[in-house]
C-alpha positions as CSV (number, residue, x, y, z in Angstrom):
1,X,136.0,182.5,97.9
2,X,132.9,180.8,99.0
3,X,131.7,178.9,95.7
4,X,130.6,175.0,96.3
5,X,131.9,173.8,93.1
6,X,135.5,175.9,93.4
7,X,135.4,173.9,96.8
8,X,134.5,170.3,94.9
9,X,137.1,171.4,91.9
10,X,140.1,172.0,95.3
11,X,138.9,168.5,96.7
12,X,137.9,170.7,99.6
13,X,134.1,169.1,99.3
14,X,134.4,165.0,97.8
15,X,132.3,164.8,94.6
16,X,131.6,161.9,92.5
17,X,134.3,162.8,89.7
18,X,134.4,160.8,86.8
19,X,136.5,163.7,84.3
20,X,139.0,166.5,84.9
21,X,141.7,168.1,83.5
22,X,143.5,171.7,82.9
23,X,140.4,173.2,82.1
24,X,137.3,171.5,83.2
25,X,136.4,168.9,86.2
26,X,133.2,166.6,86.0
27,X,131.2,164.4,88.3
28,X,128.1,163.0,88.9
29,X,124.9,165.1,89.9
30,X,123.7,164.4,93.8
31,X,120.2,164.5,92.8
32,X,120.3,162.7,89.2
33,X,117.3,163.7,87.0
34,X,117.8,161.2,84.4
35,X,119.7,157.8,84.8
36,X,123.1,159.6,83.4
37,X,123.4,163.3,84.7
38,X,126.6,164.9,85.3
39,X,127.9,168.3,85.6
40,X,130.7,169.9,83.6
41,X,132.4,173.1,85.8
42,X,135.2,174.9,84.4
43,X,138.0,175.1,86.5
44,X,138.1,178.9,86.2
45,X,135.3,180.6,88.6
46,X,133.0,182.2,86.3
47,X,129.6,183.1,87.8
48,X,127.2,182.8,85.1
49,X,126.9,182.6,81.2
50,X,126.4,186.5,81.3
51,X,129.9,186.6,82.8
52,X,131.7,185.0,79.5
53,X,133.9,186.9,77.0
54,X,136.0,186.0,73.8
55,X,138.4,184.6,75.8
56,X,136.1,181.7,77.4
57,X,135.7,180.9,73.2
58,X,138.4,177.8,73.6
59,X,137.4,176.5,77.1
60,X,133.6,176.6,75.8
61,X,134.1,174.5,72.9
62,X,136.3,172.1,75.1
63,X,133.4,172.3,77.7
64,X,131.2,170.6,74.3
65,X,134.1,167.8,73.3
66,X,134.9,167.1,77.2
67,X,130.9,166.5,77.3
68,X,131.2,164.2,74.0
69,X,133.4,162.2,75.2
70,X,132.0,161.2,78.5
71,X,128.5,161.0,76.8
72,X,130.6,158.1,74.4
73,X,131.8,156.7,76.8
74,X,128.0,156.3,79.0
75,X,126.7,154.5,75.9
76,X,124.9,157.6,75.4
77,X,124.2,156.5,71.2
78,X,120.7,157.7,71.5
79,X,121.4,161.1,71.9
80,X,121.7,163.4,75.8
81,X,120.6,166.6,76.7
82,X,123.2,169.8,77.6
83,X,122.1,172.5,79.9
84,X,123.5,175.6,81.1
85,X,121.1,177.6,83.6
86,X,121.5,181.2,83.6
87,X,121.6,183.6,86.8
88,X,118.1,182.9,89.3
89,X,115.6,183.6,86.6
90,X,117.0,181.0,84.7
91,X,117.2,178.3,87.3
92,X,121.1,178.8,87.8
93,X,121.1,178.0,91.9
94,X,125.0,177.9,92.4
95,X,127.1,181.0,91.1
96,X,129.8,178.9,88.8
97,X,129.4,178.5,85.6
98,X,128.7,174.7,85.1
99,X,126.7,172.5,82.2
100,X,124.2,169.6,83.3
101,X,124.7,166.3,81.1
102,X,121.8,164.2,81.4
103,X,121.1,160.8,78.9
104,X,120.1,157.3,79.7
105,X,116.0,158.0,78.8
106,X,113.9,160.2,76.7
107,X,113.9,163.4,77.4
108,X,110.7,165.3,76.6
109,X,110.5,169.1,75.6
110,X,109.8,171.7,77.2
111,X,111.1,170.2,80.5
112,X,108.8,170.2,83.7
């Protein structure tokens, strides 16, 4: 398979990672957008949002606690911002499933 983040998740490609285990693998965005932005991926290649099923319920909700955590421990106590991007309408630009964390400043609505 030729997916950049299943590469990144092998070690194949060296990311910034600051998170992984069974289920999900983090590191730090190469173009940061805000001064804490991180993406989650799910270890399992899932190509969009569209793609999910009831068995992607658990590693979902994990994806959420996994994004807690790391948020905690950023200092992140004014709140952070979650994003998923969904398929090339919706911004999605690489074909794995993954989460954006950003936090660190305010974050106006809608985004630019």
């Amino acid at each position: 398979m030729d997916c950049l983040f299943c590469k990144i998740i092998s070690g194949e490609i060296p990311s910034d990672k600051i998170y992984e285990d069974e289920l999900v693998y983090a590191f730090k965005d190469i173009d940061p957008q805000a001064p804490v932005h991180f993406l989650i991926v799910p270890k399992e290649h899932i190509a969009s949002a569209d793609d999910l099923d009831e068995s992607h319920k658990e590693l979902i909700g994990h994806v959420f606690l996994v994004a807690q955590k790391l948020c905690a421990e950023a200092g992140l106590t004014k709140g952070y911002r979650i994003v998923n991007n969904c398929k090339e309408d919706g911004g999605q630009s690489v074909d794995h499933l993954h989460f954006h964390v950003l936090g660190g400043r305010s974050l106006n609505w809608p985004p630019g």
